[in-house]
N, C-alpha and C positions, 0 to 999 in steps of 0.2 A: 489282457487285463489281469492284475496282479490281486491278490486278498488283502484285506486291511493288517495292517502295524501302527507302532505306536510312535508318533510323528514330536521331536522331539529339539525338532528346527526352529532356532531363533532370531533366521535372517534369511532373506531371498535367496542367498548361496545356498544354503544347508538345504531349504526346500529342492533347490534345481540339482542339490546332489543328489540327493534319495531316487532322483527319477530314474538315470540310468544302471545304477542298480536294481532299482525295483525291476526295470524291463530285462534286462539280462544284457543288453545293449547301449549305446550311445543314436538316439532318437536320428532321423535323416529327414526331408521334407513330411513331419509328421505334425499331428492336434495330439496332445497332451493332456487330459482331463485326470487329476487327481479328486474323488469324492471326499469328500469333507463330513463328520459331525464331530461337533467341535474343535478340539485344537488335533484330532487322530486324522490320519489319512485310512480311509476306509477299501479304495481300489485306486488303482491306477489303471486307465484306458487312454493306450494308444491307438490311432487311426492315421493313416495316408489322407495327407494331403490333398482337394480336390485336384486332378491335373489344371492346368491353367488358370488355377483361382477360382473356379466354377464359377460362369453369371449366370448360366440358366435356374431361376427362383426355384421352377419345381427341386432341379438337381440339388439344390444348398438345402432345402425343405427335405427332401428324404435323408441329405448328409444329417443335419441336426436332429430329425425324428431318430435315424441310430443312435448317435452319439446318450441322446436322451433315455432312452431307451434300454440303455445298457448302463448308463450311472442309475436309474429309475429300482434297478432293478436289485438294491441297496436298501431297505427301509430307513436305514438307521441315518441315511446320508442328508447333512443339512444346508451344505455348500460343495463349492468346486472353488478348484486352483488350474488353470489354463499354461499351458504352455506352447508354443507355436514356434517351430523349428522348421528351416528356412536357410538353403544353401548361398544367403546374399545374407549380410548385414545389411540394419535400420538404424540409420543416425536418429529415429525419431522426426525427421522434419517429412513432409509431404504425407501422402493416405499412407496406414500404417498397413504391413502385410493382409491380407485377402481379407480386405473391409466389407465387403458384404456378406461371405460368412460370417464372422464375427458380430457386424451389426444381426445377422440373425440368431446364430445360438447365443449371446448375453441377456438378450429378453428372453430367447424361449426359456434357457436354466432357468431363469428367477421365477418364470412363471410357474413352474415345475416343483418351486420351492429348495432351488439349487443354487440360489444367487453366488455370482462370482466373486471369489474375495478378494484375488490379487491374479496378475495376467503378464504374462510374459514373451516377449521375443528371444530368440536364440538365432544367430547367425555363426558362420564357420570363426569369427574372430571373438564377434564381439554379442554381448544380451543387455536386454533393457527392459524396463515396466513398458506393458502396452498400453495406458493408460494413462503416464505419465510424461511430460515433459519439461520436466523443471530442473536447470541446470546445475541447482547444490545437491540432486541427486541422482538424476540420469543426465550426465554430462555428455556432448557428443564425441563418441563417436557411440559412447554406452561404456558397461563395465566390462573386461576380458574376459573370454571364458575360461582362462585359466585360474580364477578369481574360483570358480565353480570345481574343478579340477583340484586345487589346491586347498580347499579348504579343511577347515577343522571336520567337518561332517564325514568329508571324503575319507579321509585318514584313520575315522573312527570307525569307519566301513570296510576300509579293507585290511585293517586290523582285526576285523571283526570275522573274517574270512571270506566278506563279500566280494565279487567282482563282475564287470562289464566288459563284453568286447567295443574296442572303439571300430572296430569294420568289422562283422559279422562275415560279409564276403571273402574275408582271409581266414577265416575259421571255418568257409565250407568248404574252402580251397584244399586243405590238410586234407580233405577227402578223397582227393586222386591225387594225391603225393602218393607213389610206391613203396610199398614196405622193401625191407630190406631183401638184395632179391631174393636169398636161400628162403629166408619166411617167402616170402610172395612166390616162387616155381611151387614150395610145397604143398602151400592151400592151393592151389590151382590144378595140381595135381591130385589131391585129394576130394576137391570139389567137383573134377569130370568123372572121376571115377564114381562119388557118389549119384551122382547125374546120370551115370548110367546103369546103378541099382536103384534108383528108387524112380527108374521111368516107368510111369504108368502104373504107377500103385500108390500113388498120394491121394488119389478117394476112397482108398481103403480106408475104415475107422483105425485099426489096428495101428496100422502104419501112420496115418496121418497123427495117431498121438504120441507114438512113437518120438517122432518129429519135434512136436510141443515139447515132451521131457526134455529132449536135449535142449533146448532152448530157454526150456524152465530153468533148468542148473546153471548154465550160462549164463545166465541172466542172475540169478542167486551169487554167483561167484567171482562177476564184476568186481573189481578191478586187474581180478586176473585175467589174464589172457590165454584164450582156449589155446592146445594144440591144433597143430597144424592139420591133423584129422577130423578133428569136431569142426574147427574153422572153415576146411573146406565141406564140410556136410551142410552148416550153417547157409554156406554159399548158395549150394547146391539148391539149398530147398528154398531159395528165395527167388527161383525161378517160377513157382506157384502160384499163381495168385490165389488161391486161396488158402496157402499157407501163409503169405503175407497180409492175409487179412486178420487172417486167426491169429500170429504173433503178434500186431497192433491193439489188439480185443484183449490179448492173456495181459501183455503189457500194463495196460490200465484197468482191469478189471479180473484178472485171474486164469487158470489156465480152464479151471473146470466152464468158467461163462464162456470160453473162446470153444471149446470142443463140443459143448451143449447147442450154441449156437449155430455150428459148422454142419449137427446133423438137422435144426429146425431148420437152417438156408437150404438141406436140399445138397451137402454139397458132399456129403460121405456116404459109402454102401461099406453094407459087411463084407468080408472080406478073411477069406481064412490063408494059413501060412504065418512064418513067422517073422515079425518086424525088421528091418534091417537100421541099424544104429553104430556109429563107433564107439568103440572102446573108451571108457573115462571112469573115473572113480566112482563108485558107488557115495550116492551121500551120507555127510557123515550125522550124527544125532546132532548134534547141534544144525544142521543145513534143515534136517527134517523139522527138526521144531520151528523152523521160521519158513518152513513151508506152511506147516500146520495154521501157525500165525498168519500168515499171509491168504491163506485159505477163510479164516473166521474173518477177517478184516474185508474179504472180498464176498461175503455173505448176502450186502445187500445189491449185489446184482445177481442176472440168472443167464440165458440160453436166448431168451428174447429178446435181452436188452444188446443183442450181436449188433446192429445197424446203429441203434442209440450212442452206441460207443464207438461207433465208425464215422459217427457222423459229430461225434463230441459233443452231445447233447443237444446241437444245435437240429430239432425238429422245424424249424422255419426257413430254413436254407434254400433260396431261390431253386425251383425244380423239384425239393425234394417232397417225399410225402411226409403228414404228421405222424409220430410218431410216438409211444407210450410215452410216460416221462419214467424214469427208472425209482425206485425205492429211495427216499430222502438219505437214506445213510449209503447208498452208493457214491462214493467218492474217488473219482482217479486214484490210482497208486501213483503220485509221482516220483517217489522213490525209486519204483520199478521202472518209469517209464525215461528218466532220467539214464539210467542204466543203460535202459536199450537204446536210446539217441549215441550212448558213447561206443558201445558193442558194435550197432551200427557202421558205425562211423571209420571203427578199424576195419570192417568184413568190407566195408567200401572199397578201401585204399586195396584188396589183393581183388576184389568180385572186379568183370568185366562184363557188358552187353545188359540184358535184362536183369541182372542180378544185382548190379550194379546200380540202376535206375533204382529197383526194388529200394534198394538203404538207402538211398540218396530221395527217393518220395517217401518212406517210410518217417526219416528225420525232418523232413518238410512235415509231415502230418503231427508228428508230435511239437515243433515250433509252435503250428497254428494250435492245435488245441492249448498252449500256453498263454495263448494272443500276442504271439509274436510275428506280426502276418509278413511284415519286412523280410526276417528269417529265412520262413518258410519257404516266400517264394524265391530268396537264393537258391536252397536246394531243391525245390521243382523247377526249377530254369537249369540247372546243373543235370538232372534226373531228364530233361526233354532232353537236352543236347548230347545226352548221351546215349538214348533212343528215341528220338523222335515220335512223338504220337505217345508214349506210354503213356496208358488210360488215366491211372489214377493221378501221376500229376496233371495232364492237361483238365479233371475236374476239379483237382484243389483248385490249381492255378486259375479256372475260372471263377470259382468261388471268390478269392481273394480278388478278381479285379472287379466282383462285384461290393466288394464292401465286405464281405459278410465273416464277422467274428464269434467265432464257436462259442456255444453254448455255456462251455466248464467256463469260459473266460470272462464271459459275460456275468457268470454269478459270482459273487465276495466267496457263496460256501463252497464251492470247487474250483475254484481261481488254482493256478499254481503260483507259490511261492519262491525265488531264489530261495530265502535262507532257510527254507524245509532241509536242503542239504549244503548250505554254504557254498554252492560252486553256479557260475555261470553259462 
């Protein structure tokens, strides 16, 4: 679920462009729901598709309770825009795609006071009003979607720096493409070697922040690319789980919540001697002041909100417990977190084994908390298969085949936005 912009469409094309930009994505058997007040689009919530059309009433009845429930969660919202994407085209004649959802969430919205204004089909060729079938304007077979592709909307978006992947799958794929191999022996080389200074001293406090720093400046210094010695240190410590926790918690809420957190979970002892780290430039005054920045802007979380941010606000999460709600000016860093999904993404393509899973369910975790659930579970199905059983994606990943979209995603005031940074 995306946060409201200012909706600026003056035809079904323009509306059905905004969509895959707003997701980062091009939609795949998904429900579409744009929240409305007035002529603004206030979120965008996407949702999978029941499998098989769902007929069990309960199963459509809890689908629609979510769906409601997360535009609900909007004051400001006075309507919906529906879209319903669908690996078949609809010429419009016979029952129109998954008619008994649809007969049930059009009455529940209005009831809601979310009346639907206009509703759509989208097939691999061709889209059409789901509402409509009249031939001087949904003509059969419908309109092409290149009609949506092409349009003035499109053109003024990606002018605008926006962009969509049409297969998300080929963008998680570049994650075990190999670096070139001098780069990739290097970090590998560097990352067993760290692996075997820092065994058995990562529940050190000392050490364990150690760790953080590096990761902090890395992460400050995106879109540079570390050396091949931080690179493999990076590696190295992402063998930890609970350095991989801690880096996801710094990510979007700071390094101080992630270290304060690390010793309330129980998971650091003191620890004397002296840290071990590589070599890298000290930062420079400009680095520190947007540290400093980045520190007051991470103000409204703390140490307890460690799990709150592991869990992306979502305290209702089938299994999980309730849990505090964090301070109203606590806001994801998406900037930051944006960062690490790409840093990520390169320590993937040299990490091998657990390391590997790590950044590969690491990026899943940051999809979902976007509500990109599609995403996410590319890279935790990529993160299984490349060890089998690793814990945290087999719990995203159930997460995700229950339905369940993260908390930040589900609210307008923590939503993430594409154009916070222009890039997809």
């Amino acid at each position: 679920m995306s946060s409201h912009e200012r909706l600026t469409a003056t035809s079904s094309q323009d509306v059905l462009s905004i969509i895959p930009f707003n997701l980062g994505f091009w939609p795949r058997s998904s429900l579409v729901c744009l929240g409305l007040a007035g002529s603004s689009v206030r979120a965008t919530l996407r949702v999978d598709l029941p499998d098989g059309g769902c007929r069990d009433p309960e199963g459509i009845d809890r689908y629609v309770q979510t769906v409601g429930e997360s535009l609900r969660l909007d004051e400001c919202a006075d309507g919906t825009l529906l879209a319903v994407y669908t690996d078949e085209d609809w010429d419009g004649t016979g029952a129109r795609p998954h008619p008994l959802l649809l007969d049930a969430l059009l009455p529940a919205l209005a009831s809601w006071g979310l009346p639907v204004k206009d509703a759509w089909h989208l097939g691999p060729a061709h889209w059409r009003h789901l509402q409509c079938r009249r031939d001087h304007c949904c003509p059969v077979p419908g309109h092409e979607v290149r009609s949506i592709t092409g349009s003035t909307m499109t053109a003024e978006l990606v002018y605008a720096g926006r962009s969509f992947d049409r297969d998300p799958r080929a963008r998680a794929a570049q994650c075990l493409e190999p670096l070139p191999a001098e780069v990739q022996n290097g970090i590998r080389r560097s990352a067993d070697a760290a692996a075997d200074r820092l065994a058995g001293r990562l529940s050190g406090g000392a050490q364990f922040n150690a760790v953080l720093k590096v990761w902090q400046l890395s992460l400050l210094r995106w879109p540079k690319l570390p050396d091949d010695a931080v690179a493999g240190y990076l590696v190295a410590s992402l063998h930890s789980v609970a350095v991989r926790d801690a880096v996801l918690v710094m990510a979007a809420a700071g390094i101080q919540t992630a270290m304060d957190g690390a010793w309330c979970a129980g998971l650091l002892v003191p620890a004397t001697g002296r840290a071990f780290k590589p070599t890298m430039p000290a930062a420079t005054a400009a680095e520190r002041a947007r540290i400093a920045g980045d520190a007051e802007r991470d103000k409204g979380w703390d140490g307890a909100d460690f799990g709150v941010v592991l869990m992306a606000g979502t305290a209702d999460a089938p299994g999980s417990a309730a849990a505090p709600s964090p301070d109203p000016a606590a806001i994801p860093n998406w900037d930051r977190m944006d960062c690490a999904e790409q840093l990520l993404g390169h320590l993937a393509r040299a990490a091998e084994g657990s390391a590997r899973a790590a950044a590969l369910t690491m990026i899943g975790w940051i999809q979902w908390c976007k509500g990109r659930s599609s995403v996410a579970g590319t890279y935790l199905h990529l993160a299984l298969a490349e060890q089998p059983g690793y814990r945290l994606a087999a719990l995203l990943d159930a997460l995700l085949e229950q339905g369940c979209i993260s908390g930040w995603a589900r609210n307008p005031a923590t939503a993430w936005r594409q154009d916070q940074r222009g890039i997809g």
